[in-house]
Steps between C-alpha positions, in 0.01 A plus 500: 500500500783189637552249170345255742134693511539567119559111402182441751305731279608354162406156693181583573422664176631156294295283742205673415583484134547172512190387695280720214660290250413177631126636613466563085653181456291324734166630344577339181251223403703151441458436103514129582221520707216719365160448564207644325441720803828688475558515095167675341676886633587661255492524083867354446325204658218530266786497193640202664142330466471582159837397390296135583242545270755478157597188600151406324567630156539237205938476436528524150863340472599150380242300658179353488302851438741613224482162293124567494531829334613571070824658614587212766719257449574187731914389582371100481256277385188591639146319530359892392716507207458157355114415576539238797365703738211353700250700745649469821294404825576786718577842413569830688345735245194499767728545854762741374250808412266433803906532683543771359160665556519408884810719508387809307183467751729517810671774356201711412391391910774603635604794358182706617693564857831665316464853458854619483539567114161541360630513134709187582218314652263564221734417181570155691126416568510552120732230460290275722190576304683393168665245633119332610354600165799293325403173713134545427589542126714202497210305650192618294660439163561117666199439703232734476286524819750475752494621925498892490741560807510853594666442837711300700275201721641175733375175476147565646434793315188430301702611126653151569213301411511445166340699274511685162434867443362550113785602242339903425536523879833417490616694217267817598740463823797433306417836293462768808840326661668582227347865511605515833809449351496711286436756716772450674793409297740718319564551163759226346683860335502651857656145667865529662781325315511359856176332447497369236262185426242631745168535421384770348146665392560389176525177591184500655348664203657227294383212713095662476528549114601114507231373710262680356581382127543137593191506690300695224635298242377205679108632588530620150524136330319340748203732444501614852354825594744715643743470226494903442567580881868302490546625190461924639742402805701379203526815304496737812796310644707483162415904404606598841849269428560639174428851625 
């Protein structure tokens, strides 16, 4: 074999290296660009959804939510702190959960079609389900009968007419999510160092036992009926925890 045919071979060969590479290149989907379409694949797209939902937890620093609590403190003069506060005219304690419920709905919609990691899939439908139990519980304990919205709707959906779906609904709803949870969550001892701050099954135990003693507390001194049924999610929820 001449050096001439042998540099034609070694041609050839890096050509066709070369035009692999920049096949694999060219199948990439543009991350500035994704659609809804394209993203749902796989579940490190599902993680990436769910990494969303914390953004809805309460920030217990320095702020507004700390001052409110016996350990806060506030850095200034505040209207909190020195009794000047007034009710204000518009607040977001109504539009943040129902936010934050529209997203864990998408999630739990969309995640039906991946299959590639069944563990995967299930622990972060978990999340999802805790995630819309949290912004029910943050709008029972403020509103009582509120919309029950179980999945995601547009404009002439008929869930946007307003309505109101009775509070034992709610929290009987608010109670299996966070079974579902449950069910799907690991153990806060069996959590990566990696992950740390995610949630956890006891976390969803912990978030039942507190519903159901604030809302058992409440049918209790208001001589309401099902007092004793809050009260066994309670005790079920908090023996499991401390188990």
């Amino acid at each position: 074999m001449t050096n001439k045919t042998f540099n034609k071979i070694l041609l050839g060969a890096a050509l066709v290296v070369g035009l692999t590479a920049c096949s694999r290149k060219l199948d990439l989907t543009p991350e500035s660009t994704l659609t809804d379409a394209g993203f749902w694949k796989s579940s490190d797209d599902l993680i990436l959804a769910c990494n969303e939902l914390y953004q809805f937890l309460p920030a217990i620093t320095n702020n507004v939510n700390a001052i409110w609590a016996d350990d806060g403190y506030g850095s200034a003069p505040n209207p909190i702190s020195d009794g000047s506060r007034t009710v204000p005219v518009t607040d977001n304690a109504f539009n943040i959960p129902y936010a934050l419920i529209r997203k864990a709905n998408t999630i739990l919609e969309k995640s039906r079609g991946i299959t590639d990691d069944a563990a995967r899939v299930r622990r972060y439908r978990a999340e999802a389900y805790f995630f819309r139990a949290f912004g029910y519980s943050e709008l029972v304990k403020r509103y009582g009968d509120v919309p029950l919205l179980l999945r995601t709707f547009d404009v002439f959906d008929t869930l946007a007419r307003p309505h109101r779906t009775a509070r034992e609904v709610v929290l009987d709803t608010m109670y299996r999510d966070l079974d579902s949870a449950v069910a799907g969550l690991p153990l806060a001892s069996a959590l990566p160092a990696a992950e740390y701050g995610r949630i956890t099954r006891n976390a969803a135990w912990a978030m039942k036992s507190r519903m159901g003693l604030m809302e058992g507390t409440r049918n209790k001194y208001h001589s309401l009926r099902v007092a004793t049924k809050h009260f066994q999610h309670a005790m079920s929820a908090t023996e499991a925890l401390m188990n």
